[in-house]
NUTILUM-955775 format. One record per residue (C-alpha): residue in one letter; x, y, z. Coordinates in steps of 0.2 Angstrom, whole numbers, plus 5000, padded with zeros to 4 digits. Example, Ala and Ser with C-alpha at 12.3 -4.5 7.8 and 13.67 -1.06 7.14 Angstrom:
<pts>
a506249785039 s506849955036 
</pts>
This chain:
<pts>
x512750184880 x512350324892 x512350334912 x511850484920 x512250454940 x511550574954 x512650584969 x512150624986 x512750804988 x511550844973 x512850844958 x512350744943 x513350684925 x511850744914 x512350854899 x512051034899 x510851084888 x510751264889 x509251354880 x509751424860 x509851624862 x508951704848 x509951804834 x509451914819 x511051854809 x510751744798 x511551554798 x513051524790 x512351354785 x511051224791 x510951024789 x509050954794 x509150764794 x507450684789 x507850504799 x508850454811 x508950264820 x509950234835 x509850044841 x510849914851 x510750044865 x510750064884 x510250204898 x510650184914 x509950314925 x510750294944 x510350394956 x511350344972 x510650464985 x508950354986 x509750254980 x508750204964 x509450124947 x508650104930 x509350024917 x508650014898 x509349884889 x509149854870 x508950024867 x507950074850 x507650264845 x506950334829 x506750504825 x505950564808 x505450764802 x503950724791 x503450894792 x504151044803 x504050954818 x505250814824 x504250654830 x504950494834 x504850304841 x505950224858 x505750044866 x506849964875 x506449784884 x507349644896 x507749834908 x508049824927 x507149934940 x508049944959 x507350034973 x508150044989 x508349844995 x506949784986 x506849654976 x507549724958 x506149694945 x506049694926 x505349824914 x504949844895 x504349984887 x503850074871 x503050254864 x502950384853 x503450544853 x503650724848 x505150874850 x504451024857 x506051134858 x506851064873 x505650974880 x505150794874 x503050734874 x502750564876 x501250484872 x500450334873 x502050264884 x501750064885 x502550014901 x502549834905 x503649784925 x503549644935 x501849644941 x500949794932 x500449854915 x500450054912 x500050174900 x500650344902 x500650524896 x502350594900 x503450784898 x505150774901 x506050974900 x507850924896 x508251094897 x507751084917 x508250894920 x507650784930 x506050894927 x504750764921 x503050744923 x501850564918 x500150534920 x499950364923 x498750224922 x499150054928 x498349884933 x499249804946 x499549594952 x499349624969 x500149454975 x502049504965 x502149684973 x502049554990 x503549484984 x504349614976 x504249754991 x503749645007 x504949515001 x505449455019 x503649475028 x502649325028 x500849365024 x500049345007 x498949464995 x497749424980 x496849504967 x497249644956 x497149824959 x496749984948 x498050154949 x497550304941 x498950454945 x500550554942 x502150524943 x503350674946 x505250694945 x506050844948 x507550924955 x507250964973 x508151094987 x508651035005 x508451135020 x510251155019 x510551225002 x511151044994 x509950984979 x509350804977 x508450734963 x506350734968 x504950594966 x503250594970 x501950464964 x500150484970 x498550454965 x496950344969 x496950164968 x495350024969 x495249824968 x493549754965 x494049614979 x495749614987 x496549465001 x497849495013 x497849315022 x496249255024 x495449425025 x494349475011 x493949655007 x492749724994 x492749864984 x494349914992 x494950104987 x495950254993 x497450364990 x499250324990 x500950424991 x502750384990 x504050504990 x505950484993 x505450475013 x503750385018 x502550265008 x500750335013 x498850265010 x497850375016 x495650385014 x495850225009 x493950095015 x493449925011 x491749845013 x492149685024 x491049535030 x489249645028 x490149795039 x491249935032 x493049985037 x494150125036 x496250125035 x497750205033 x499450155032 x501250215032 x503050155030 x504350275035 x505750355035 x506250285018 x508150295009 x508950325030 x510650215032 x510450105047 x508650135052 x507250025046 x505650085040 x504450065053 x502650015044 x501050065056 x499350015048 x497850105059 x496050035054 x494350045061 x492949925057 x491049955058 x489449815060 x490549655054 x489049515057 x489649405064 x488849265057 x489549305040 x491149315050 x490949125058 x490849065040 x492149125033 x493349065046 x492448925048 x492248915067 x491848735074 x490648695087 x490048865088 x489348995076 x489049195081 x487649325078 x487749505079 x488649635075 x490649695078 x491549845077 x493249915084 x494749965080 x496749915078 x498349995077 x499849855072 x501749925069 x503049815066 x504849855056 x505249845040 x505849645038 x505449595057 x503449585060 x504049475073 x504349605083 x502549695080 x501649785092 x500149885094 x498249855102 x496349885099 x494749865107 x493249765099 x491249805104 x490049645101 x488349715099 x486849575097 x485449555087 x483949695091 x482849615104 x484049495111 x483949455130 x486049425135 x486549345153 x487049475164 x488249505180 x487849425195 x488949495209 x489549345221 x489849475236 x487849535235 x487149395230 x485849485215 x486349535199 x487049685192 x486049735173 x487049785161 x486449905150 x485949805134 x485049675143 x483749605154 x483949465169 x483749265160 x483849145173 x485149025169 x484648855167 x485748675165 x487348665157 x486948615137 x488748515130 x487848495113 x488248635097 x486948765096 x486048745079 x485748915076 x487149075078 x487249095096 x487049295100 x488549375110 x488949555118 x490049645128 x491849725122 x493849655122 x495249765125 x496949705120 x498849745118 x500149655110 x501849645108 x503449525102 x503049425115 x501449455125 x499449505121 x498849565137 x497149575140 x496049725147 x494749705158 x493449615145 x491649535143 x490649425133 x488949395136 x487749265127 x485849235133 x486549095145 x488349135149 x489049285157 x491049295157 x492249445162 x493949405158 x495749485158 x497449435160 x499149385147 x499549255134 x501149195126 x500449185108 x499449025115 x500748985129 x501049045147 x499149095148 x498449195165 x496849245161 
</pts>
């Protein structure tokens, strides 16, 4: 059983290996084993500054010298995996190996976790420890890393996700002189189809980076609803006592038709056509999206050739054109559904907070109805609009 522990002022328990000196005299006598099994093991590797703890039970290393080169087997299974407060999940692993001096090449590395299946390439310098780098290669359940790392937030994911990238750990220098062990995992990720909530996204891709400090997706697009959209997102500062991450997801979407939109919430007594575009920003802290904020803006734009209502100004008594459209004289109040997708314009400003979205000055035009609008709801309640 070993445990190597990383304290926070950079001082760790791993062995010195320092590198052999080179000598002309000759050896007094040497032993070269062509075998060696060590099983019924355990490695617990904690690093307390993060904090982040792995544990590899059931340990099982073999190491053979077929030739002049050492090479070797190692699994381990039922291990353990906790990162910061989230939700501790298991790991199983096995690979091959080969002894390069001091440094140890793994490859393939079968990685199995709660959630994801990997296959890595990996270096590890035990001469510089931590120093390791992996490429890695994973297939990722999208709905388990929900409960695992956004155990106590209330939406839901599905589908499964694609992660080609590198893992990195290394030993890394303050500002202030003290060391701390590194990590940086990025890479590009991509899901075929991909749900948060009832929101469906399409060939959903980008670039993700977590280091001991932030979470970061960055150039990350999605087709959605026959339009496009764009996104980035970003949970930081990670690892700081007292202070939760704060999560802020920025996205802008483009030509959403509507009518494709309508079905897919399925809207009753009323279906929409055109197009819709805007943009979102929503923040909220770690563990508490009831206290979210943030706002946007949202542009209807109709079909091409579509006549909308337009401003008539009660102080003049004529109507004011809008850009997009031409006068329609109104006609008699229709209570019945429309049959066809009813074609709308105009824009929706909007902020939102724990308690309160409030509403820009706003319009919505169809071909019979003109409306400007603006004013505060409770979520529903408290309404003056």
């Amino acid at each position: 059983k070993m445990v190597i522990e990383y304290l926070p002022d950079g001082r760790n328990s791993f062995p010195k290996l320092p590198p052999r000196e080179p000598s002309t005299e000759p050896r007094r006598w040497t032993t070269t084993l062509q075998y060696v099994r060590a099983h019924r093991g355990e490695f617990v590797y904690d690093d307390k500054s993060t904090p982040w703890k792995v544990i590899a039970r059931n340990l099982d290393v073999t190491v053979s010298r077929p030739g002049d080169q050492y090479v070797g087997t190692a699994s381990f299974s039922n291990g353990l995996v906790a990162i910061q407060n989230y939700v501790p999940f298991r790991t199983d692993m096995n690979t091959r190996f080969r002894i390069d001096g001091g440094r140890i090449l793994l490859d393939p590395i079968n990685l199995v976790t709660d959630g994801t299946r990997s296959v890595l390439k990996g270096d590890v310098n035990l001469s510089y420890w931590p120093e390791q780098m992996y490429a890695v290669t994973s297939t990722i359940d999208l709905p388990r890393m929900r409960q695992l790392f956004f155990a106590r937030d209330k939406f839901e994911l599905a589908g499964t996700a694609t992660f080609d990238g590198v893992f990195h750990l290394f030993k890394d220098f303050r500002p202030d002189g003290t060391t701390r062990t590194g990590r940086e995992l990025k890479g590009h990720f991509r899901s075929a189809t991909a749900h948060v909530d009832d929101y469906r996204f399409d060939d959903l891709r980008g670039y993700v980076r977590w280091i001991p400090e932030a979470l970061e997706v960055h150039d990350a697009s999605a087709r959605v609803y026959g339009g496009t959209a764009d996104f980035e997102y970003a949970m930081a500062p990670l690892g700081v006592r007292g202070t939760p991450a704060v999560n802020r997801f920025d996205a802008s979407y483009e030509n959403i038709d509507l009518t494709t939109l309508s079905d897919a919430f399925e809207l009753q007594g009323i279906r929409l056509a055109g197009q819709l575009s805007g943009h979102n920003l929503l923040e909220w802290p770690s563990g508490r999206f009831a206290q979210r904020q943030g706002g946007g803006g949202m542009r209807f734009t109709p079909p091409a050739g579509t006549a909308l209502m337009v401003r008539t100004d009660p102080s003049r008594g004529s109507r004011v054109p809008s850009p997009e459209s031409r006068v329609v004289e109104s006609g008699p109040f229709s209570p019945h559904t429309p049959l066809e997708p009813v074609p709308i314009g105009g824009n929706l400003e909007y902020r939102f907070g724990p308690e309160w979205i409030d509403i820009g000055p706003s319009r919505i035009a169809t071909e019979s109805t003109y409306v400007e609008f603006e004013g505060r709801t409770a979520y529903g309640s408290q309404s003056n609009i």
